[in-house]
C-alpha positions as CSV (number, residue, x, y, z in Angstrom):
1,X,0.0,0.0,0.0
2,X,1.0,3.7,-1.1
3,X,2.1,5.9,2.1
4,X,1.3,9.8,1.9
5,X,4.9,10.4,0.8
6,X,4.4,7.8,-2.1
7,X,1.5,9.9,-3.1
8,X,2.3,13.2,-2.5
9,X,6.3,13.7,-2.9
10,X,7.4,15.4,-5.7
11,X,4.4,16.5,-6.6
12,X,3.4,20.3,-6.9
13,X,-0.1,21.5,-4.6
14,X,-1.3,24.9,-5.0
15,X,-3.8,25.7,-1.6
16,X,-5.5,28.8,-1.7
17,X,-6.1,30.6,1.6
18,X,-2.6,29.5,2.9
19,X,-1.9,32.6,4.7
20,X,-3.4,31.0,7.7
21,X,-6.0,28.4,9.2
22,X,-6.8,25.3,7.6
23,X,-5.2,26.7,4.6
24,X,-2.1,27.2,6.4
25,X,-2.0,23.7,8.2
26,X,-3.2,22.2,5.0
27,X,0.0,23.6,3.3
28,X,2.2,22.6,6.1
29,X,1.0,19.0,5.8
30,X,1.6,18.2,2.3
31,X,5.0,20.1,2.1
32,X,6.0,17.2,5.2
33,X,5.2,14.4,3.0
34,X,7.5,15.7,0.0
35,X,5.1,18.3,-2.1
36,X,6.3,21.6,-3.2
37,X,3.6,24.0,-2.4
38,X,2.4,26.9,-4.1
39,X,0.8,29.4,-1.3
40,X,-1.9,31.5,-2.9
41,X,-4.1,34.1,-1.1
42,X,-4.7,37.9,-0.8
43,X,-1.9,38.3,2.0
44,X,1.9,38.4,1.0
45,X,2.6,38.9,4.9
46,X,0.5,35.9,6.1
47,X,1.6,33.4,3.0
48,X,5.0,34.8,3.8
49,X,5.0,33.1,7.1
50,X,3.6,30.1,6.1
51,X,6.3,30.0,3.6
52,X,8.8,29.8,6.3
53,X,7.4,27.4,7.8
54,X,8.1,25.3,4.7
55,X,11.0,26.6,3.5
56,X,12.5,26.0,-0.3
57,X,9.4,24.1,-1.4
58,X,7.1,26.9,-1.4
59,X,6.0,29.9,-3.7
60,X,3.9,32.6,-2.8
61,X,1.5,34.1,-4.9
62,X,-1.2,36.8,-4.2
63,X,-4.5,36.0,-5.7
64,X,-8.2,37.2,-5.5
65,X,-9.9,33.6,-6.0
66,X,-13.2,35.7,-6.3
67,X,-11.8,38.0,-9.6
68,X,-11.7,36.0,-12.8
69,X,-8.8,38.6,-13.6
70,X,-6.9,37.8,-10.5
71,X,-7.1,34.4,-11.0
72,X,-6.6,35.2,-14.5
73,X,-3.2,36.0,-14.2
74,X,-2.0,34.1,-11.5
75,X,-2.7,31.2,-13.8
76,X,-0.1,33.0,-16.7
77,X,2.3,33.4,-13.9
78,X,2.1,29.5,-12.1
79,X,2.5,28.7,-16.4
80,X,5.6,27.1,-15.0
81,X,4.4,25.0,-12.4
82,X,3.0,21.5,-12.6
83,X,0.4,21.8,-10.8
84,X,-1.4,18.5,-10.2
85,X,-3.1,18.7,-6.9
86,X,-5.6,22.0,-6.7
87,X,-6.9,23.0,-3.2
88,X,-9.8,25.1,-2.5
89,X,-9.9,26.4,1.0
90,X,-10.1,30.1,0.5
91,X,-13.5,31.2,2.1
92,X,-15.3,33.2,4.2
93,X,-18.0,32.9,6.9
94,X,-20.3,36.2,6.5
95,X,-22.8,37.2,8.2
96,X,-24.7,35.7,11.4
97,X,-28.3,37.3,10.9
98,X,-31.1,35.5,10.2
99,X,-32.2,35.6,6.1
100,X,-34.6,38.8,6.6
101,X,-31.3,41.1,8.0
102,X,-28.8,39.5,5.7
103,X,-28.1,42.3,2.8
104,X,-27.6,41.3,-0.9
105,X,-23.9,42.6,-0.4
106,X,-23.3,40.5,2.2
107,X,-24.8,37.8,0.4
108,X,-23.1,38.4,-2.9
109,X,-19.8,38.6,-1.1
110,X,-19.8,35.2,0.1
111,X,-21.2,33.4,-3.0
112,X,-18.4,35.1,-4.9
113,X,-15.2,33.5,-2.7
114,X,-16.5,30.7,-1.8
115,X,-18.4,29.2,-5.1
116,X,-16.9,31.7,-7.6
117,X,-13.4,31.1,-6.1
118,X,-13.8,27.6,-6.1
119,X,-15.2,27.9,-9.9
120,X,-12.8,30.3,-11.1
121,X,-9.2,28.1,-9.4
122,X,-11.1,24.7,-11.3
123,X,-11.7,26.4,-14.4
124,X,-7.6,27.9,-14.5
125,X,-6.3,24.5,-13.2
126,X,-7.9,21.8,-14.3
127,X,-7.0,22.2,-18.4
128,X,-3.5,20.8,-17.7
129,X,-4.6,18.3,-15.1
130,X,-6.7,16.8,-18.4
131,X,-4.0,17.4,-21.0
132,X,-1.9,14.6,-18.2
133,X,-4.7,12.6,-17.3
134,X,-4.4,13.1,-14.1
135,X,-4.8,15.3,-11.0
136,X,-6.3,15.9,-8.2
137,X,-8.8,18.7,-6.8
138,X,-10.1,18.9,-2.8
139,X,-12.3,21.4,-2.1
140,X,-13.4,22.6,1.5
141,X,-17.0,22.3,1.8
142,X,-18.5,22.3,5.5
143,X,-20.8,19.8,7.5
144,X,-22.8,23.2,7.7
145,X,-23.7,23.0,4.2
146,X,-25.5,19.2,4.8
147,X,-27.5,20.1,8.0
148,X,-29.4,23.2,9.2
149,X,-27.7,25.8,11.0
150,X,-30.3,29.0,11.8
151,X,-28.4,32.5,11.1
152,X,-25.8,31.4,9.1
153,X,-27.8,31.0,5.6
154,X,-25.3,32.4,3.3
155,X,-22.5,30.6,4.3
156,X,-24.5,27.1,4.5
157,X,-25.9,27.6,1.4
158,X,-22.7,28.1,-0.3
159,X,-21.0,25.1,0.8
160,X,-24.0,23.1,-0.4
161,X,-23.0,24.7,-3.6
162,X,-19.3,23.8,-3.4
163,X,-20.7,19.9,-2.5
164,X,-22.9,20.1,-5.7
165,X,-20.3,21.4,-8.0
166,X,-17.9,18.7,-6.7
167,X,-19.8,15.9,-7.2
168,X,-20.5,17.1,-10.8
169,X,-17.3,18.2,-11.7
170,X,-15.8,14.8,-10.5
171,X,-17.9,13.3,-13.5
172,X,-16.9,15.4,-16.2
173,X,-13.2,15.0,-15.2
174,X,-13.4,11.6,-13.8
175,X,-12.9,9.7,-16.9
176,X,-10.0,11.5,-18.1
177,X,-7.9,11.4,-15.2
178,X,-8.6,13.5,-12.2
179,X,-10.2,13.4,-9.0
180,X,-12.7,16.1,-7.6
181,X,-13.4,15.2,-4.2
182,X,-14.4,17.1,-0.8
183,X,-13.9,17.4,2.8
184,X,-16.6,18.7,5.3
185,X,-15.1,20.0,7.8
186,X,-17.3,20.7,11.7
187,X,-16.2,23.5,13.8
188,X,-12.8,24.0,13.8
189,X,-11.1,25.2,16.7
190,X,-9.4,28.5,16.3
191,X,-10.0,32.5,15.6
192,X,-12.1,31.6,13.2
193,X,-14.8,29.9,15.3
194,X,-14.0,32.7,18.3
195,X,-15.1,35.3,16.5
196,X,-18.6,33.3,15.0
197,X,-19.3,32.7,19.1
198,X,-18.7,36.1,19.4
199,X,-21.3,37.6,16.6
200,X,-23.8,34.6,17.6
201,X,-23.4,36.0,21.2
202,X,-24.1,39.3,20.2
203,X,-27.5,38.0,18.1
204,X,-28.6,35.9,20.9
205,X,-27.8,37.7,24.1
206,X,-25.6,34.7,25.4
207,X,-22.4,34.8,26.0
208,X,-19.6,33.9,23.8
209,X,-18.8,31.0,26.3
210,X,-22.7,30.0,26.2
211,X,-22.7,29.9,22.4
212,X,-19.6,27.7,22.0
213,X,-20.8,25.3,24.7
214,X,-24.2,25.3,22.6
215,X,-22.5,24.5,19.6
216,X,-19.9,21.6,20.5
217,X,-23.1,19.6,22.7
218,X,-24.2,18.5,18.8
219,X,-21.1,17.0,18.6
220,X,-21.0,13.5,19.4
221,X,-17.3,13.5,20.4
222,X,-18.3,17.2,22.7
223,X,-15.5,19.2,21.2
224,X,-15.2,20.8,17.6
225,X,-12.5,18.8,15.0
226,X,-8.6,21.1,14.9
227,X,-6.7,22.4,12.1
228,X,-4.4,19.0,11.7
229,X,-7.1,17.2,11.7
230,X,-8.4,18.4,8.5
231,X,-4.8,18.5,6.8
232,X,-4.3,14.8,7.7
233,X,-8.0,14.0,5.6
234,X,-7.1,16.5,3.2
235,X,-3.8,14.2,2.5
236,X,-5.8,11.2,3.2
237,X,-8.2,11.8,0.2
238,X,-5.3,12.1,-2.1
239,X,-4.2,8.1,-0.7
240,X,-7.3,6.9,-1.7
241,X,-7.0,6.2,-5.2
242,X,-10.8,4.9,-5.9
243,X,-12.2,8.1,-4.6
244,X,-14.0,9.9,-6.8
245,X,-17.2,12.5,-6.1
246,X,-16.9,11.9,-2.8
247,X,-17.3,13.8,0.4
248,X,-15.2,13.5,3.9
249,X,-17.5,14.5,7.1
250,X,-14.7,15.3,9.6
251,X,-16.8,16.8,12.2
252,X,-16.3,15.1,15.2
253,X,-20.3,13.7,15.0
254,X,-21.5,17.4,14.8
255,X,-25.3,17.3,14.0
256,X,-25.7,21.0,12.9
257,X,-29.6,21.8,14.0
């Protein structure tokens, strides 16, 4: 059987939203079993320090995954690069407002990084992928985008998007060579999640304490899922060469309701 270095060394990954978060620990994972990693997202000084974390195997490159000229011509400048493992983490929580309160801005804004992005870094990518017959794609969906969660509409309907446009995209690139496959990620602890307690705090009157505790008791395992934990099923899709269309729930039981 294949280990992770087998499957990943040597290759090149490009993860968008390196800078930090899962993108970051994402990044760091694959560059430890042997990838050279392309770091792309919309701050040099974040990707920097991801980058040094890595060391020679990395290359930063500043990107707007939500502007198809950005992504435009970070595509002419990568020209060099053979890319054959695409990761789409860049995204965005917006607003926590129930539907009524949510503006079209707000809206907008997180269709466009999340589904657009994800659109826009296939559509740039995945032509050389095909011309090789082979490749692989991951994109970060959420168990929020499966299962209810009240006040968070834009962002759960988005990832239901990113879960529908893998599991089609898988079957028109399938037969020529390249996986499209997804991980849903639960809460993940970190900044991220703080400051969602915080703005569901301030909807609801509890406190930010109150509103994590709330959130974790759907878990079955009580406690949201960590950055490493991601990276390591991130890297564990790539090892599982009969995957295809499919979707990883790494949520430690969370039953979003």
């Amino acid at each position: 059987m294949k280990t992770p270095d087998d499957v990943v060394g040597g290759r090149t990954a490009l993860v968008t939203g390196a800078g930090n978060g899962l993108g970051r620990a994402i990044a760091l994972a694959l560059a430890g079993h042997g990838a050279r990693v392309v770091l792309v997202g919309r701050g040099e000084d974040t990707l920097n320090e991801t980058a040094a974390m890595i060391g020679p195997r990395s290359r930063v490159a500043t990107c707007d995954v939500s502007d198809p000229d950005s992504v435009g011509t970070l595509a002419r400048d990568l020209s060099g690069e053979s890319i054959s493992i695409l990761i789409n983490n860049a995204g965005i929580a917006g607003p926590v407002a129930d539907l009524t309160a949510v503006q079209p801005q707000e809206w907008d804004e997180v269709f466009a990084v999340n589904v657009r992005g994800t659109y826009l870094m296939c559509r740039a990518f995945l032509p050389p992928m095909l011309e090789r017959g082979s490749g692989d794609v991951v994109n970060i969906a959420s168990v929020s985008g499966k299962r209810p969660l009240p006040g968070r509409t834009p962002y759960t309907a988005s990832k239901m998007a990113v879960l529908g446009l893998t599991t089609t995209l898988a079957h028109e690139v399938g037969p020529r060579g390249v996986m499209v496959n997804s991980v849903s990620p639960g809460p993940v602890a970190g900044p991220r999640m703080e400051r969602n307690f915080a703005r569901e705090a301030e909807r609801s009157g509890a406190t930010p304490a109150q509103a994590e505790a709330d959130f974790v008791s759907r878990a079955a395992l009580r406690r949201m899922v960590t950055e490493e934990e991601v990276a390591t099923a991130a890297v564990a899709v790539l090892c599982m060469p009969g995957l295809c269309g499919a979707d990883i729930d790494l949520s430690a039981g969370m039953i979003a309701r």
